[in-house]
C-alpha positions in Angstrom: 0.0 0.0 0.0 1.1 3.4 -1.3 2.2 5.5 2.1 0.2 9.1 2.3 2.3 12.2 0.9 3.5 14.3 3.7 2.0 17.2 2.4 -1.1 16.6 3.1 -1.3 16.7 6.9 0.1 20.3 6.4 -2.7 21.0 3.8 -5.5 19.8 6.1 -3.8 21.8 9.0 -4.2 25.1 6.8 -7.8 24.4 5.7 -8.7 24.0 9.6 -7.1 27.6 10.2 -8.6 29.0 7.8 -10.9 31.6 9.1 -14.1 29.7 6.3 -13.6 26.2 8.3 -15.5 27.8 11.0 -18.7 26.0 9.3 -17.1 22.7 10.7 -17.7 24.5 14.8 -21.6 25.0 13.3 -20.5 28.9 13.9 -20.9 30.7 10.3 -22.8 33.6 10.7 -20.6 37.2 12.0 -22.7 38.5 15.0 -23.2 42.6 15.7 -24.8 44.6 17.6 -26.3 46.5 15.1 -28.6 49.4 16.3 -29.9 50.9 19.7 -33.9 52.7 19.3 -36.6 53.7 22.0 -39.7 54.7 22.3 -41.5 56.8 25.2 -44.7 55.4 26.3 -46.5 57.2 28.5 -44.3 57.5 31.9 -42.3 54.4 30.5 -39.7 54.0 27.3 -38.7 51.3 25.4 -35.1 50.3 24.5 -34.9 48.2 21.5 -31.5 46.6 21.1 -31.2 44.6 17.6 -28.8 42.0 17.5 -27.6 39.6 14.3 -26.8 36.1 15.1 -27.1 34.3 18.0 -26.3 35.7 21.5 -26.8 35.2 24.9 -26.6 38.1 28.0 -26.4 38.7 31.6 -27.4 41.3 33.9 -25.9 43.2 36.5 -26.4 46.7 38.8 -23.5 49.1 39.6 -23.9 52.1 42.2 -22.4 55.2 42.6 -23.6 56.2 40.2 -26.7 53.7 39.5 -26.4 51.6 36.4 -27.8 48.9 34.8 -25.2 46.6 32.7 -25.7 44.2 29.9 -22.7 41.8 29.3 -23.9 40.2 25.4 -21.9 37.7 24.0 -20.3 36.3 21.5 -20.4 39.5 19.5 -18.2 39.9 16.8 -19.0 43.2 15.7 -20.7 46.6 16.9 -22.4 49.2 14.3 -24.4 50.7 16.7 -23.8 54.3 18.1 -21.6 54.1 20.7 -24.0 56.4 23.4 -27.7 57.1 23.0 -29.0 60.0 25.2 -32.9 58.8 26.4 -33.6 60.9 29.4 -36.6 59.0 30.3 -38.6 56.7 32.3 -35.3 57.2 34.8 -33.1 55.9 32.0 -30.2 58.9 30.9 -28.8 57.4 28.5 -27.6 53.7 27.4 -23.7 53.7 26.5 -21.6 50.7 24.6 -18.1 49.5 23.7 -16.1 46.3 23.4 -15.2 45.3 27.1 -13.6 41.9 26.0 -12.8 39.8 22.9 -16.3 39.3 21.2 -18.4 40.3 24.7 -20.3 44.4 23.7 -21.2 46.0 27.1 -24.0 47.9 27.2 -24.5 50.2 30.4 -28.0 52.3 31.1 -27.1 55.3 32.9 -29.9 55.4 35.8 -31.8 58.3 37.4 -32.0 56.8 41.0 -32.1 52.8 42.3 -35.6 53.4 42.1 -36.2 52.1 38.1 -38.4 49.2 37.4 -37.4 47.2 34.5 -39.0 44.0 32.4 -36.1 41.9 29.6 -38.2 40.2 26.7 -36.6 38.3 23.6 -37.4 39.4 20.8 -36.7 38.0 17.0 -34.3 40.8 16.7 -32.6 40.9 19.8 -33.8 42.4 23.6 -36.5 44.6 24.1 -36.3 46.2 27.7 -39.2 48.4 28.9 -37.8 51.2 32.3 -40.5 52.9 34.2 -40.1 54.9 37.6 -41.1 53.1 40.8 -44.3 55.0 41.7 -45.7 55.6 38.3 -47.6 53.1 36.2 -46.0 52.1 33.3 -49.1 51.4 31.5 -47.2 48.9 29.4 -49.7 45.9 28.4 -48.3 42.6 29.0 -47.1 40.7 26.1 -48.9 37.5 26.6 -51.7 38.4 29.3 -52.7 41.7 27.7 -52.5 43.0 31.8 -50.5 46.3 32.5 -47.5 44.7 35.1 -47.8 45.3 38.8 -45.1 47.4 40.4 -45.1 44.0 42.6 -44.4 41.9 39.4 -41.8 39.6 39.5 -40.8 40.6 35.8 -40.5 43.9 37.5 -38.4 44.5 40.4 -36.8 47.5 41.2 -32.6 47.6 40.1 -31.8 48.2 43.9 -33.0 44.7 44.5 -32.3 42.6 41.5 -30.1 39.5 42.0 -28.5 37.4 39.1 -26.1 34.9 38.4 -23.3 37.4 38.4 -24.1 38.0 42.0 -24.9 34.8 42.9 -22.0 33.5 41.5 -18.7 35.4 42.5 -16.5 32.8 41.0 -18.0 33.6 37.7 -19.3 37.0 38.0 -17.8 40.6 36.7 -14.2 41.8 37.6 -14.1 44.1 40.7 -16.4 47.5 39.7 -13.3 49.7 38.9 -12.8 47.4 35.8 -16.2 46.4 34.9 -16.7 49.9 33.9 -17.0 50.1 29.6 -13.4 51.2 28.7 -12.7 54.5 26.1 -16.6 55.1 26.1 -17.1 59.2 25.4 -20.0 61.4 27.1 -19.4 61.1 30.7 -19.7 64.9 31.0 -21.6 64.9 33.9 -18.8 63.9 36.3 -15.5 65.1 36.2 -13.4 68.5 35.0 -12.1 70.0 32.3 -9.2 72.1 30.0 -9.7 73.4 27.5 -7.4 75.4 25.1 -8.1 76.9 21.1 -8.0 80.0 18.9 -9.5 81.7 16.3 -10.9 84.5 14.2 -13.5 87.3 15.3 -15.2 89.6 13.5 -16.6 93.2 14.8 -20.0 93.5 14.3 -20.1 96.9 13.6 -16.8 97.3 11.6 -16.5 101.1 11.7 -17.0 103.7 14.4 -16.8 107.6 13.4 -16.8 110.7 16.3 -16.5 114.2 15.5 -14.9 116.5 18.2 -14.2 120.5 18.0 -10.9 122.2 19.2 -10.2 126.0 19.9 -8.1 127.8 17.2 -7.9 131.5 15.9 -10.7 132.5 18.1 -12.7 130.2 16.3 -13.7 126.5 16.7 -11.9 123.6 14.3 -13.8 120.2 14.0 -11.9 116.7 13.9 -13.7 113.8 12.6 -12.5 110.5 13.4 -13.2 107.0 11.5 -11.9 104.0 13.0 -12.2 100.5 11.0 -11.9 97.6 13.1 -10.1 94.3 11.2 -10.4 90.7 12.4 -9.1 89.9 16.0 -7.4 86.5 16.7 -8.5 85.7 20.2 -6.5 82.9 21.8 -8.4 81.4 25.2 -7.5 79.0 27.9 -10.4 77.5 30.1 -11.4 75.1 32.7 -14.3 73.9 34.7 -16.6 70.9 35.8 -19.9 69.1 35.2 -22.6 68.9 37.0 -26.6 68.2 36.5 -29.4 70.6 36.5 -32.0 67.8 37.3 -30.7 65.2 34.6 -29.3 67.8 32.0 -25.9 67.7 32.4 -24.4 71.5 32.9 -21.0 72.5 31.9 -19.2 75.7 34.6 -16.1 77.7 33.5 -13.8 80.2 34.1 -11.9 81.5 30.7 -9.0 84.2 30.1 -8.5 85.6 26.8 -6.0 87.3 24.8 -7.3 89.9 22.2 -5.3 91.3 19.0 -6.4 93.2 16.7 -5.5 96.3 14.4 -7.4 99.3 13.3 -7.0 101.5 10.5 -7.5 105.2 11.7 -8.3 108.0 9.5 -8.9 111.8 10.4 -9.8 115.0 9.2 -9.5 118.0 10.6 -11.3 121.5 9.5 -8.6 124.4 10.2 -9.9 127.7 10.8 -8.0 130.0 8.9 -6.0 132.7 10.7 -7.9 136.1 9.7 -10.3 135.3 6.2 -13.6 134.1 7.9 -15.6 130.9 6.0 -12.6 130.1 4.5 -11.4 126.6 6.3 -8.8 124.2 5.2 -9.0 120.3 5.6 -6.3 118.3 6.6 -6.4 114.5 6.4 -4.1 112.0 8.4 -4.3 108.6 8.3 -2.6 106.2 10.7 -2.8 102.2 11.8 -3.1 100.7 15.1 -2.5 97.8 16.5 -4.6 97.1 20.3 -4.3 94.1 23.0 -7.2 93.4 25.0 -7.3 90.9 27.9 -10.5 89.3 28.7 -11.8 87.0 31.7 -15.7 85.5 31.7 -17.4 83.3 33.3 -20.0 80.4 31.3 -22.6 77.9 32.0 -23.3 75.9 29.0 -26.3 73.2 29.4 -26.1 70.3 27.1 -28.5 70.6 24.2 -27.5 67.8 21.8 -25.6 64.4 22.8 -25.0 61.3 19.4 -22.6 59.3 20.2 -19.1 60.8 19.9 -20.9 64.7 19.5 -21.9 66.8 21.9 -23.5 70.1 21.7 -23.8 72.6 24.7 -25.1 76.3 24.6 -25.7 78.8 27.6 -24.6 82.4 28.6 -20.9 83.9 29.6 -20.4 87.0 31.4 -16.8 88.5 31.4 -14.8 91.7 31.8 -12.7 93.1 28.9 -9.8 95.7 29.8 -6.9 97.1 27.1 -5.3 100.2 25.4 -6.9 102.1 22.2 -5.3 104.5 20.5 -6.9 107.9 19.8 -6.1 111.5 19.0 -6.1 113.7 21.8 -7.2 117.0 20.9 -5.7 119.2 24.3 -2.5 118.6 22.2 -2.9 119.1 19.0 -0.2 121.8 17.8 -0.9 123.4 14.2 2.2 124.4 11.9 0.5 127.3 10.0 3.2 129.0 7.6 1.9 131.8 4.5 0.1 132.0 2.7 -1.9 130.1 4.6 -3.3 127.5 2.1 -4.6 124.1 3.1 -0.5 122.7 1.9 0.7 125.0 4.1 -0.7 123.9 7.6 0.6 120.7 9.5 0.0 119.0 12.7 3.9 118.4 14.8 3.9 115.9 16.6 1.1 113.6 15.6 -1.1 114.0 18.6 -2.2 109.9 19.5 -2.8 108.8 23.2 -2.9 105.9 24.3 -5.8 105.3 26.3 -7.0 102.3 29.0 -10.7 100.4 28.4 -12.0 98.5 30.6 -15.9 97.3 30.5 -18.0 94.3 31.4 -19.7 92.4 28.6 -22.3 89.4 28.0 -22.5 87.1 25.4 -23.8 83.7 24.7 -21.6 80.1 23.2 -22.5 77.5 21.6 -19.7 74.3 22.3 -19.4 71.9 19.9 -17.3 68.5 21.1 -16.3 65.3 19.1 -15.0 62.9 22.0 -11.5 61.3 20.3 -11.9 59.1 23.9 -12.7 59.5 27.9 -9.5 61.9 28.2 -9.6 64.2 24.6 -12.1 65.9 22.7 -11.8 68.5 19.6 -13.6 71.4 20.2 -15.6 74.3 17.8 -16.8 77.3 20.1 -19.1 79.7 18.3 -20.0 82.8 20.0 -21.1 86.3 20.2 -20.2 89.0 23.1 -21.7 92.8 23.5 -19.2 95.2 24.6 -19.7 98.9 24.0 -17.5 100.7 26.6 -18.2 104.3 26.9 -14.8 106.5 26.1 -14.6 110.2 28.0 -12.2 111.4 25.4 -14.5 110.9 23.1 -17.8 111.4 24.6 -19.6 108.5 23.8 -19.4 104.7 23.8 -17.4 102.7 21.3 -18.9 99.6 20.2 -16.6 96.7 20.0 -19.1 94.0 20.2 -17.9 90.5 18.3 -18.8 87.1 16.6 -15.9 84.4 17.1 -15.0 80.6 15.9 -12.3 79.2 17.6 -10.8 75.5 17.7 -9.2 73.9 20.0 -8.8 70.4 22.5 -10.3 69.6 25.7 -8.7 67.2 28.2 -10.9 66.0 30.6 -9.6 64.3 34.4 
């Protein structure tokens, strides 16, 4: 009899590892967890979590905060959003992630201990219906058509549910530290943050003009002043905490701020003339300035928008602005008139600018937009707008330097 080739152990060997030959372990199918829906009904809401291919799940409660945890397994795969804000029925939100090879954790984010709760099957995956102890959930039962008792035994309050992870320590969850969902975004409601960006800002009113008279000749001269603000590059460093307004999560700041910008400054003056009467002569200078401004506010932004890795808070900021401006300063302007005494022959030695200190409070409100790159670091995109219209003695009225900015930047959060 003809002895086997050697090559064909080593052939079989590779068809076994070959990620197809899984058919032999009756295991074909890839499963994911592929989608995450609810729907409010009445003082209840239902979570809907659709699964493909074959699974099986336990249950477990953390505290401190409370939360509800679903360990599913094997899955291969998750499509799903990673977080899913509900704020209902005493459900937050419901947040997801890989914990370990082919297990998806699921974690509802609970109110209080106080939550009811009822697990079903489904062809799809789990259905899971949360009401608040103390109101009716007004859920018919599946099979008995009978709205469940708050005594039920499908529904029994998370402070007081036992399961085989409990029952079980052996085979239960690693200690609590660890059996939290690893790299998941949107915890903003515990914890602090820094933040740091920059930007662009653009005056909303652009141009300011003031027209102020000076003694000459025994006569009055008029200076008109036009100032044309450019775009300031505001540069900010922040930092703050979270906390909840009832189960909106509220973000508290302090900022400080670094303002540059340049203006282009153009004057003309009306020069009596020495002796004729109605017979002025105009003199134009033009000059560009360059003005720091320091800024420190204070925001409370309430979340507005959560999907997934996105976040979107708005709110108001109050703050206090204080710099230099440049202006003219008329008490010392000094006129070079020289015969005939035509509008070439008058100048204006030295050029009269003072430097002058601003400091007003402003209000404003921000929009924060974040994109969570993990727990630690998000990118950031803060829109906002400010009114600050300081009033100016010199010039005898108020110079509005209100502002719309955009500035990126990261946000560590600890």
């Amino acid at each position: 009899m003809r002895k086997a080739r050697p090559f064909v152990p080593i052939v079989l060997a590779i068809l076994l590892a070959w990620p197809g030959s899984y058919a032999f372990a009756g295991r074909v199918e890839v499963s994911d967890l592929q989608e995450i829906t609810f729907v409010k009904a009445g003082a209840a809401v239902e979570v809907s979590i659709r699964v493909r291919g074959e699974f099986g799940n336990d249950v477990f409660k953390l505290t401190k905060p409370e939360r509800l945890v679903f360990d599913l397994s094997p899955i291969d795969t998750i499509s799903a959003t990673p977080q899913t804000e509900i704020y209902w029925g005493g459900v937050l939100r419901v947040r997801m992630g890989k914990f370990k090879t082919q297990v998806a954790r699921l974690v509802f984010d609970l109110e209080t201990a106080a939550v009811n709760y009822r697990i079903g099957r489904t062809d799809a995956g789990l259905k899971i219906t949360f009401w608040k102890e103390g109101e009716d959930a007004l859920l018919p039962d599946e099979k008995t058509g009978i709205p469940p008792s708050r005594k039920s035994s499908e529904a029994k309050p998370v402070a007081e549910m036992k399961t085989k992870a409990e029952a079980q320590p052996e085979a239960g969850p690693e200690p609590v530290a660890e059996a939290q969902p690893a790299a998941l975004p949107g915890e903003h409601e515990r914890g602090f943050f820094v933040q740091i960006g920059g930007g662009l800002g653009t005056f909303l009113k652009s141009k300011a003009t003031f027209s102020r008279f000076f003694p000459l000749y025994g006569k009055l001269g008029e200076m008109t002043e036009t100032y044309k603000l450019k775009l300031n590059t505001p540069s900010s460093l922040s930092a703050g905490g979270y906390l909840k307004a009832l189960v909106v999560p509220v973000k508290l700041g302090l900022a400080i701020e670094y303002w540059n910008f340049k203006s282009d400054g153009a004057f003309v003056f009306t020069v009596p003339h020495p002796f004729l009467p109605d017979f002025p002569r105009t003199l134009r200078l033009a000059e560009e300035f360059r003005n720091y401004f320091t800024s420190v506010s204070a925001f409370g932004l309430f979340q507005v928008y959560a999907n997934g890795r996105l976040t979107m808070f708005a709110g108001p900021e109050i703050g206090l602005a204080f710099g230099e401006y440049e202006f003219i300063d008329k008490d010392k302007i000094e006129f070079d008139d020289q015969p005939p005494f035509f509008a070439d022959d008058v100048k204006i030695t030295p050029k009269p600018y003072l430097k002058k200190s601003i400091s007003s409070l402003w209000a404003g409100v921000q929009a924060s937009i974040e994109y969570s790159l993990s727990r630690s670091f998000s990118l950031l995109l803060n829109l906002r707008a400010l009114y600050l219209n300081p009033e100016i003695k010199e010039l005898a009225s108020t110079f509005n330097l209100s502002q719309a900015h955009a500035q990126i930047g990261f946000q560590y959060n600890f």
